[in-house]
C-alpha positions, 0 to 999 in steps of 0.5 A: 532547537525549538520550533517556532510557529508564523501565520502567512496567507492562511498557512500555518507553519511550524519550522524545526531542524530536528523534526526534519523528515529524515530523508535528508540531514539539515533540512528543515521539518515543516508541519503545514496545518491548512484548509478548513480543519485545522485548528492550531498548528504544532510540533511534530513531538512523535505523540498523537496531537491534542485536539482535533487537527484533522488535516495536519500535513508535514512535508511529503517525500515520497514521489518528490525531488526534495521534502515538500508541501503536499500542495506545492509538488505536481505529485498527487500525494497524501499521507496519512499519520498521528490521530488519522493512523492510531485510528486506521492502523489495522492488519491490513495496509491496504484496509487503513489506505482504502479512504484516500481517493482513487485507493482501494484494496483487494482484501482476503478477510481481514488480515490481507488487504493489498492496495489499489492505487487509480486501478493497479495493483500486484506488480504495478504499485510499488511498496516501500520501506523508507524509499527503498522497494520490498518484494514480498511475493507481490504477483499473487492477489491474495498475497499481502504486503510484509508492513505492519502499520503499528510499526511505522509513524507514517503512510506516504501514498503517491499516485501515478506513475513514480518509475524515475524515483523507484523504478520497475512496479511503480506504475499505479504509485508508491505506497512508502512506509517511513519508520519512528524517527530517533528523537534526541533530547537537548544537552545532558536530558534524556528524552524517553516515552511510549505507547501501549494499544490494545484492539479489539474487534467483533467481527472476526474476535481479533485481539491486538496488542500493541506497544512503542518505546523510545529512549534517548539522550543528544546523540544516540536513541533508540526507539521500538515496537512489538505487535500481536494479533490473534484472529478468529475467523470471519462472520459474514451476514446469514442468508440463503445459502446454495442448496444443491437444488439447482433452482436458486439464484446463481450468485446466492453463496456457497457459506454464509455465518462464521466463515471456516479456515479465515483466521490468523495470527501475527507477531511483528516486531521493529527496533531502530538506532541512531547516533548523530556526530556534527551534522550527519547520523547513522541509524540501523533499523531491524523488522521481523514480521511474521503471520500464520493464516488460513485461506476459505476455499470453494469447496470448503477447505482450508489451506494454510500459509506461513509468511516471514520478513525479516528486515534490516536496514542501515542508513547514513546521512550528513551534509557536504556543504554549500547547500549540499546533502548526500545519504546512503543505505544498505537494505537486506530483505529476506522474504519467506513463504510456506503453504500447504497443498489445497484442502490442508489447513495450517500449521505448514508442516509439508510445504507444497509451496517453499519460496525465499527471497533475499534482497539487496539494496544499495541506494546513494543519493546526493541532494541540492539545495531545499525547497524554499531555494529556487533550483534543487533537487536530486541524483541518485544509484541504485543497486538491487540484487535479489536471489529466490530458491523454490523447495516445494514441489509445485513449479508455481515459481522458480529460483532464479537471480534479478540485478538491477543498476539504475541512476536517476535524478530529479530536479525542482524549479520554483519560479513563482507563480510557477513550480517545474519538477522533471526526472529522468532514469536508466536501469539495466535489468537481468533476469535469470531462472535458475534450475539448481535454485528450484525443486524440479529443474526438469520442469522448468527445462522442458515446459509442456503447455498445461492445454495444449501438451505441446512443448514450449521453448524457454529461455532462461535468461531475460535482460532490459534496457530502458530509459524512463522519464518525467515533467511536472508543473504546478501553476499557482493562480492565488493563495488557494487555487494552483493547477498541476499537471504531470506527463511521464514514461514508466517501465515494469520487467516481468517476474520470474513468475509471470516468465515460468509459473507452471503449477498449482497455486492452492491459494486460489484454487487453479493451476497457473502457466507463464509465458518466458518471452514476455516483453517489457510493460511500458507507459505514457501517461498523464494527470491534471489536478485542480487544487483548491485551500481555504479557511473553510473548503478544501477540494481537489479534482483530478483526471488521467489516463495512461496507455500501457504497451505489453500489459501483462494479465493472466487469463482464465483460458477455459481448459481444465486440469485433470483434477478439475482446477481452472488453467489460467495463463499468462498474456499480453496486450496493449491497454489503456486505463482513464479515471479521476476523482474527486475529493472535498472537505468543508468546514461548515461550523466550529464543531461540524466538517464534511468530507466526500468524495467520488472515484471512478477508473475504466480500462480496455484492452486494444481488442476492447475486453476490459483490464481486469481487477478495476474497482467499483466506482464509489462514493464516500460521504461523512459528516465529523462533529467535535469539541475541544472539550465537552464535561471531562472529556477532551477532544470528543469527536463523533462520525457518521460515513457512508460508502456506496459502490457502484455495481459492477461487471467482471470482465470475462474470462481475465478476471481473477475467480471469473470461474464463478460467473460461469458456474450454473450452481453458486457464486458471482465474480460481478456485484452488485451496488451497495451502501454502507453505514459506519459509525464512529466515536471517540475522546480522550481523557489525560494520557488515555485514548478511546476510540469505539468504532461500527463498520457495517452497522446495518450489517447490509449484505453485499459483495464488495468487487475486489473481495477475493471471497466474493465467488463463494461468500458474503463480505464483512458483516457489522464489525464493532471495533473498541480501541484504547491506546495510553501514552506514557 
């Protein structure tokens, strides 16, 4: 079934059945080119559009009761796919979010980056594949998220509070990944093609090697993926570095030039099936990612980590009649990390840490009505249960069991001018740590505190009852200008970590304790948003704020190990976070659009110290010229982009590697303000796309707040990244 394209109130879309967002069978894709960078609207055919569309938008389904326009859901939602993802996919998630408002990322070199979404991070921002959660560790800041951006065809990143559809750890949003969907051919075709992408980038000698295939016929496909980096290790501009003379600046860096024990390796592949009978299909999806790398250490050494995922994933979808869907998944994740002892670079022979994870998932959701109806909506279960065996030596975190049972449901009211979302959930959580699940049961039975040496009393066994809840508006005052708020209740139970850590975490150079009577985090909070679309500009405002209850942080507490690493401990404390941002896009000619945007984030806890690991304010400038065509090139595009950060305090002994601050011979955990120039260009010629890239160009030397190598080293210096990618 063909698509057909209409042009109504500036809005340009694109309808067709089989280019539906696979969260529900029957409904119709929708592909919403609007604003002022659009220049033509098109099918979603799976390859990257000819020409420049800068601003191609589909419908949205992460955070929302049913697949939605971006604009028309009180959610503050993006996404990020086509042109946008080929040139951002890196190693790194958080790296290729890091552009969207109020996103950020805490990055260890370039093959770690987790995201920052309006100031939450680790256990607050929720990571999924395709609606269902992955647990990948999370609780560490240098642990990073178990998704390969090459393996998916989109990015969905919802801001705020996403508790009613994903339960605990979504209270800063949900970052969704969504896989390559099966593309069927019509009658007796067959539908088949790929891609091939090779990256290289100067920075730390990465060489990326990527590939896609799909192969279909009407009712079965199958579609792929293989991806394979080889990092070597980081460069960092030259300067000064500590001497040992003790009469230098303290935040001069400890190493500075090409930066020891920073490079890394990953293999990651995805294969997916599908075959569709009537109106329902069934697809099964299989992920394996693996990634080796090193970690730079104070004092010079390296540590090495060993991280797996292995993914599999079932689905199943069709429609019940009288304006009815349902769909069902079964997700099995298993998540496996190995590091060394500090000071022992890779390979991981002798793990001091030994952690496996496996998860499963059972989610049933039952869908009413679309969004061009006036009522739909949704009702859901799920089921989670998850089972972790510590081996190593440390009592970093133990073994230990999680089930969760949640329903939920969410509903959308379209009255025009006005658009009503609310949702309301229920989990039941337990928590149990498990002795014959962990290397050294005796030192999860009978805890000493690591300052006091007094002991501490645990119990093994923690279990939650909460109710979480939402509303969403948006008020349509014409054809370009809508306003949206939200109001809602989040939830997050403590990990296993947070309860019971009581050992050495050599990844970050400090021994850590956790506190086993932890309470529930919960929230109040809410957003405004002010939403304007027109043929030339495009811009949206937004503020918020949300006052938590038992936010859970892990404090420096001062005290030493005999070894000499810092002891931290885990707390808890009533907090508040306020923030907003603002962002815009102008169409300033044919051949010229602007882009900016500003965002900033404060957090104070109820005794007035500041919520750490906050982004710096920033401020992003750029300027994109292109043509259609120019000679044989077609679609050139030129960028030029400018990012300043604000300077920045850390906030005392809370922050993480605020040991720095206080050491009188090296090192920082605050920053200063910096700005950086990124240059970039690119055109395509035929099948083929090349894309040249300058991050850094002036090689400025800076800090960037949330690089954990800041205490020690410089960030990133002038990274030159060449890409080329060939359809078939």
């Amino acid at each position: 079934m063909k698509g057909t394209c209409n042009k109504a109130s500036g809005l340009f879309a694109c309808l067709s059945m089989q280019q539906a967002i696979s969260t529900r069978i029957g409904a119709m894709g929708l592909l919403l080119a609007m604003g002022p960078t659009v220049l033509s609207a098109q099918e979603d055919t799976g390859e990257v559009p000819e020409g420049p569309v800068y601003t191609l938008e589909k419908y949205v389904v992460t955070g929302t009761a049913q697949p939605v326009r971006a604009f028309e859901t009180p959610a503050d939602v993006s996404a990020i796919h086509g042109e946008e993802k080929l040139r951002r996919q890196t190693a790194s998630l958080g790296e290729m979010l890091d552009h969207l408002p109020s996103v950020s990322t805490i990055a260890t070199g370039s093959g770690v980056g987790k995201p920052v979404i309006r100031g939450l991070t680790d256990n607050r921002v929720r990571v999924l594949q395709e609606g269902i959660g992955v647990n990948y560790q999370q609780f560490g800041v240098r642990h990073p998220p178990n998704i390969d951006p090459f393996l998916t065809e989109r990015v969905e990143v919802v801001r705020g509070v996403s508790s009613i559809l994903y339960g605990s750890d979504a209270f800063g949003g949900a970052v969704n990944a969504i896989s390559p969907r099966i593309r069927y051919a019509s009658g007796d075709e067959w539908n088949h093609g790929g891609r091939g992408t090779y990256r290289y980038a100067s920075g730390n000698d990465l060489h990326t090697g990527a590939v896609s295939l799909n192969l279909a016929q009407e009712n079965w496909g199958l579609t792929g993926a293989l991806v394979r980096r080889d990092a070597g290790n980081l460069t960092v501009p030259d300067v000064e570095t500590f001497d040992g003379s003790g009469t230098q600046s303290p935040d001069v860096p400890k190493f500075d030039g090409e930066l020891d024990f920073t490079d890394f390796e990953q293999t990651n592949a995805m294969l997916k099936g599908g075959y569709r009978w009537g109106n329902a299909e069934g697809t099964l999806r299989y992920e394996r990612w693996e990634h080796e790398n090193n970690y730079l250490l104070p004092n010079g050494k390296g540590i090495g980590i060993d991280l797996a995922n292995n993914l599999l994933k079932a689905d199943i979808a069709g429609g019940l009649g009288d304006n009815w869907d349902w769909k069902a998944s079964y997700t099995w994740n298993e998540n496996l990390r190995r590091a060394n002892p500090g000071g022992q670079p890779l390979p991981v022979r002798t793990p001091n840490i030994d952690l496996e994870r496996d998860s499963h998932t059972l989610r049933t959701e039952f869908l009413h009505g679309n969004p061009e109806n006036r009522l739909s909506g949704t009702i859901g279960f799920e089921s989670l249960y998850e089972d972790q065996k510590s081996s190593g030596p440390t009592g970093l975190t133990p073994g230990g069991q999680v089930e969760n049972l949640a329903l939920f449901t969410m509903g959308r009211l379209a009255a025009d001018p006005w658009i009503f979302e609310a949702g309301l959930r229920y989990d039941y959580r337990s928590q149990e740590a498990d002795p014959s699940q962990t290397a050294d049961d005796d030192l999860l039975r009978n805890r000493l505190d690591p300052v006091t040496g007094l002991p501490v009393d645990v119990d093994l066994k923690n279990q939650y009852d909460v109710v979480t809840a939402s509303l969403g508006v948006i008020y349509q005052i014409n054809e370009s200008l809508a306003l949206a708020a939200n109001a809602n209740r989040g939830f997050r139970a403590p990990g296993l970590f947070e309860l019971y850590a009581d050992g050495v975490h050599g990844g970050v150079a400090a021994y850590q304790f956790g506190q086993a009577d932890l309470q529930e985090e919960t929230s109040h909070g809410g957003d405004f948003q002010v939403r304007w679309r027109s043929d030339r500009l495009n811009w949206t405002a937004t503020a918020y704020a949300t006052d938590f209850s038992n936010f859970i942080f892990l404090g420096d507490t001062g005290a030493v190990t005999a070894g000499g690493l810092p002891i931290f401990k885990v707390g808890q404390n009533d907090a508040t976070l306020v923030g907003g941002d603002l962002s815009a896009s102008f169409r300033a000619t044919d051949w010229l659009t602007l882009n900016g945007s500003y965002e900033l984030v404060r957090g104070e806890f109820a005794g007035g110290e500041d919520v750490p690991l906050l982004p710096a304010d920033q401020l992003r400038l750029e300027a994109v010229f292109h043509r259609e065509s120019l000679a044989w090139m077609e679609s050139p595009m030129l960028r030029i982009g400018i990012r300043h950060a604000r300077a920045k305090d850390a906030a005392g002994t809370l922050e993480p590697f605020s040991q720095f601050d206080a050491n009188p011979n090296f090192g920082t955990a605050s920053t200063d303000a910096y700005t950086l120039l990124d240059l970039g260009a690119a055109f395509r010629f035929r099948h083929w796309r090349l894309d040249l890239m300058v991050k850094n160009a002036t090689d400025e030397v800076y800090r960037d707040f949330l690089d954990t190598y800041k205490g020690y080293a410089l960030s990133p210096g002038r990274n030159i990244v060449l890409q080329a990618s060939l359809a078939f």
